[in-house]
Each structure stands twice: as C-alpha cells, then as structure tokens.
C-alpha positions in Angstrom: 0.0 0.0 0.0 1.1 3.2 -0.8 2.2 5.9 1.5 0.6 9.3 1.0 1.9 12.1 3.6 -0.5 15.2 3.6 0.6 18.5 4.8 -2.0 21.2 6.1 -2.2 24.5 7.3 -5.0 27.5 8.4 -6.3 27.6 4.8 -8.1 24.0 5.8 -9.4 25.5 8.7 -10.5 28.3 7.8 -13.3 27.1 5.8 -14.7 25.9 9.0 -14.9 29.3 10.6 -11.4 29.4 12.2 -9.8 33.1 11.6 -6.4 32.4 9.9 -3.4 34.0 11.5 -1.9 36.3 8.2 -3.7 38.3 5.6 -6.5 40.4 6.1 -8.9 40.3 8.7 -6.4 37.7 10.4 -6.7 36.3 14.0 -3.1 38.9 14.6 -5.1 41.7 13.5 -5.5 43.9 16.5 -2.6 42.3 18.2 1.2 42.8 18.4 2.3 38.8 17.4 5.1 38.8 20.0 2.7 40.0 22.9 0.0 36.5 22.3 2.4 34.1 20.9 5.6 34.2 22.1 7.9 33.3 25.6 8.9 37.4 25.9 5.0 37.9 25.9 4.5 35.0 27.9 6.3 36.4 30.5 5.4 40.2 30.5 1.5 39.5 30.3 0.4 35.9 31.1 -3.1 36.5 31.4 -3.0 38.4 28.0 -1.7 35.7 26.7 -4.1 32.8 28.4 -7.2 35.0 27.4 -6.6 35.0 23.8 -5.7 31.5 24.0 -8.8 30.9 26.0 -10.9 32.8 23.1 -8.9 30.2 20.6 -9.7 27.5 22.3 -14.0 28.4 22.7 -13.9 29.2 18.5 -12.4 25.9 17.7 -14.6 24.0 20.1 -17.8 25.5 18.0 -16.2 24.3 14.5 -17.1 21.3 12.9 -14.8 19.1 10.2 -15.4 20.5 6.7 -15.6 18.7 3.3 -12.0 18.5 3.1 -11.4 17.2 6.3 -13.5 14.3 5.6 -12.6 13.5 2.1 -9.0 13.0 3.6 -10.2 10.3 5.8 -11.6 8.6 2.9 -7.6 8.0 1.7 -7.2 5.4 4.6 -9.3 2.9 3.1 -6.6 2.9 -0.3 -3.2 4.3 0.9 -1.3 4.4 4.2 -2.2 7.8 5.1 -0.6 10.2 7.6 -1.3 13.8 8.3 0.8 16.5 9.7 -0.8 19.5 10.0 0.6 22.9 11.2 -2.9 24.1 12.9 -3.6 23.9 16.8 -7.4 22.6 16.2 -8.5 18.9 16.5 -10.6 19.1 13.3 -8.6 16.2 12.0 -9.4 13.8 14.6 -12.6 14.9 14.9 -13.4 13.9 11.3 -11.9 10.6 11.7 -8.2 10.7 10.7 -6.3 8.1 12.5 -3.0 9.3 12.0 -2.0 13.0 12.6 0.7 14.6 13.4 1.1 18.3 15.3 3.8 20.1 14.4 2.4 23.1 16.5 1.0 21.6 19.4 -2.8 21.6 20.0 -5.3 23.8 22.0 -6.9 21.2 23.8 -3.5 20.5 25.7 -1.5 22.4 28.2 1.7 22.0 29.6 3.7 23.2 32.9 5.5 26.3 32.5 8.5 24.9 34.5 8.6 21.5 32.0 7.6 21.0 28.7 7.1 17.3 29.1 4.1 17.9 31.4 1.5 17.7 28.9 -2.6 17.9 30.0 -5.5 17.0 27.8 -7.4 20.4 29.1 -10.5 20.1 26.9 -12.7 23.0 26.2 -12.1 24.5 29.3 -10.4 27.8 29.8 -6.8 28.4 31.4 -6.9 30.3 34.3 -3.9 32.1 36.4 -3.4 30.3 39.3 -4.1 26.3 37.1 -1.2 24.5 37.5 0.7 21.3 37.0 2.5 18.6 40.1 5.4 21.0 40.3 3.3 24.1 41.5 3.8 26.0 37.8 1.5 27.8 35.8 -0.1 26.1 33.2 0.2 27.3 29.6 -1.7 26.2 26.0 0.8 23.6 24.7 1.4 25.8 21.7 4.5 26.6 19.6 5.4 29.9 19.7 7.2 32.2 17.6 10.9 31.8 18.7 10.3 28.4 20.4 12.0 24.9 18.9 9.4 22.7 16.8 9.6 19.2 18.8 8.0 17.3 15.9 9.9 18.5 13.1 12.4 15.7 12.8 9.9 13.1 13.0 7.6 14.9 10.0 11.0 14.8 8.0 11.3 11.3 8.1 7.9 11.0 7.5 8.2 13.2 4.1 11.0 11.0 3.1 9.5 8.1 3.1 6.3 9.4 1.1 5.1 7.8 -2.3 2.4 10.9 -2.6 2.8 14.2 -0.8 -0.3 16.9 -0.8 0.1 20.1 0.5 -3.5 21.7 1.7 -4.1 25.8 2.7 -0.9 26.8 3.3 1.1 30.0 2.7 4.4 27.9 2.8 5.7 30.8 4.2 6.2 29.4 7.9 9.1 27.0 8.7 10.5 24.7 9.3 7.0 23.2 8.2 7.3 25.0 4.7 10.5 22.6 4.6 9.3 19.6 4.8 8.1 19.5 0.8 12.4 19.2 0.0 12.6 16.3 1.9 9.6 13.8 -0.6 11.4 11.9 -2.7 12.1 13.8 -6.0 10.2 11.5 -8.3 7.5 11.5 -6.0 4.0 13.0 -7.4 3.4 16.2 -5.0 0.2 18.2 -4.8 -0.8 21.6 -3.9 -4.4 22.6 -3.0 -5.0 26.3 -2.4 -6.7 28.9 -4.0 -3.8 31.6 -3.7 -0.1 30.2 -5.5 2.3 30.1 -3.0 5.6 31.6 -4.3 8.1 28.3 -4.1 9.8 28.2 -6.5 10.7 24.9 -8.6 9.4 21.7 -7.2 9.7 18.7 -9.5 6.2 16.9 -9.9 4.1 19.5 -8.7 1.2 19.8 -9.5 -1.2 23.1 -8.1 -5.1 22.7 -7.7 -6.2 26.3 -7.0 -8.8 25.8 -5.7 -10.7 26.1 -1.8 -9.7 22.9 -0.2 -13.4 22.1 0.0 -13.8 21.5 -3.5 -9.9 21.2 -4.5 -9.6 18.1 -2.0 -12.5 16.5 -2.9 -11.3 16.4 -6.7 -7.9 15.3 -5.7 -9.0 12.3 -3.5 -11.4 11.3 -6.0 -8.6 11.0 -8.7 -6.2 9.0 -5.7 -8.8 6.6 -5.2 -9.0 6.1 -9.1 -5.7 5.5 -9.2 -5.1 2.8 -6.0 -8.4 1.2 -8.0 -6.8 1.1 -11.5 
C-alpha cells in the first residue's frame, strides 16, 4: 500500500470558521504577534496571553470538520495515510483521521511552564492564572510559539522522506520549518498543492497546483487517488 503524507495549514481550517493568522482580517489583527504568541510575551503578560488563548480554544470548540477534512479520511481505506498539520485545532481527529501529526502543538493541551514534558489534555475549558501542574507552575496552551523549537519537526521529515504521494492543503508555505518539509519527498514523487492563492516556491519537481478552496480542490484530488489505487 502506498504511503501518502498530507501537509495542512489555516487555509483548511478556515473554511470551518477558524480566523487564519496572516492576511487580512487575520486572527493577529489587532494584536502585536510577540505580545500573544511568544515566551517574551508570555512572561510580561500571562493572562494576556491565556485570554486570547482561552478565546482560541472556545472558536475551535464550535467548528465542525469540513468537506475536506473528511474527504482525507476517505484515503485510509486505499493508501497508508498520515497527516501532519501545522494548525492547533482537533478538526482532523474529529473527522476521523487516524493518523496525525502536530507540528504546533494543540489547543486542547496544556503544559507546565517549568517542563515542557508535562503535557494535560485540558478540553474545552479555559486556562486560568493560578491552574497548575505537580510542580506548582502555571499552566500554559501547549502551543509553539514564535521563537520556540518545533519538537515534531524531525519526526515529519522522516515522515516526508519516506512518502510515495505528498499533498500540501491551505498553506502560505511561508512558515518554517513546516514549509520545509516538501524538499525532503522523494524527487520522483508526485506532489500536490491545494490552495486557491499560489504560494511563491519556487521549482518543485512533480508538482502539480489545484487552486482551488480545499473544499472543493480536495474532494477532486481524492477522488482522482482513489481512481488511481483502484486502477
């Protein structure tokens, strides 16, 4: 069976109701990046910080998987299928993907401030000051943020290396190390690219771009997969 490693970012999301982070009308509109999202800010306002992450964490609880998140799951039943995916929402698992991968972390987690291996399964509830872990320190969302080492970024390397299909889904490719991760698939491996804005990347060899919404641009590319592993 063959191995297909998928790749998403906001632009998935998004077409669930969750407010993308560039771009106009972006979740950082309104707010200085380094203050919400990163260890400096972290540290000069934690309650900023835990109340926009709180507000985060109550928008993705009221989205629901969209068409593209379920066609994906549909792979499963033809290739072996693994997704890594650069957004903090559990829309993947809640469609039914059995394999994902969190470069970023996820909102439904928290971790101690004072060690990052003290990881929580928090829910849908909000962070409060004063929540803490075993070792008496503040809980935070168990997010990357800007400045901070991606964990899983060796392990979704080796993943891409070993991929027979890689799709790329509603991303800018514009963040790394995730945006990466495409020069490590084999070069005689088909790639694809679903999003309705080209992504400046320059030269990949077997690329091929659907621009299209990855509601409608995903369905059409699993349907053609499943042809294929059917052939």
């Amino acid at each position: 069976m063959k191995k297909i490693v998928i790749l998403t970012g906001a632009g998935i999301s998004a077409e669930s109701g969750i407010q993308t982070f560039r771009g106009s009308g972006g979740l950082w509109e309104g707010h200085d990046v380094m203050e919400v999202a990163s260890p400096e800010g972290w540290h000069k306002n934690p309650e900023l910080v835990l109340n926009f992450y709180n507000l985060r964490r109550k928008a993705a609880a009221k989205a629901e998987p969209n068409a593209a998140h379920l066609a994906l799951v549909e792979l499963e039943a033809h290739y072996q299928t693994q997704v890594i995916t650069q957004n903090v929402d559990d829309l993947h698992e809640r469609a039914g993907s059995s394999s994902i991968m969190h470069l970023h972390g996820m909102l439904r987690n928290v971790r101690s401030s004072a060690d990052p291996s003290l990881i929580y399964n928090y829910g849908d509830r909000e962070i409060q000051m004063g929540d803490t872990c075993e070792l008496g320190s503040q809980l935070r969302p168990d997010v990357v943020w800007f400045g901070e080492a991606v964990p899983m970024i060796e392990p979704a390397v080796a993943l891409s290396r070993e991929a027979d299909i890689f799709i790329v889904i509603g991303t800018s490719m514009a963040v790394y190390p995730a945006a990466s991760l495409i020069h490590y698939v084999p070069a005689d491996a088909p790639k694809f690219l679903v999003d309705p804005n080209r992504p400046d990347i320059g030269p990949i060899n077997n690329l091929q771009i659907i621009q299209k919404p990855a509601t409608t641009g995903v369905r059409e590319l699993v349907d053609q997969l499943i042809q294929q592993a059917n052939a």
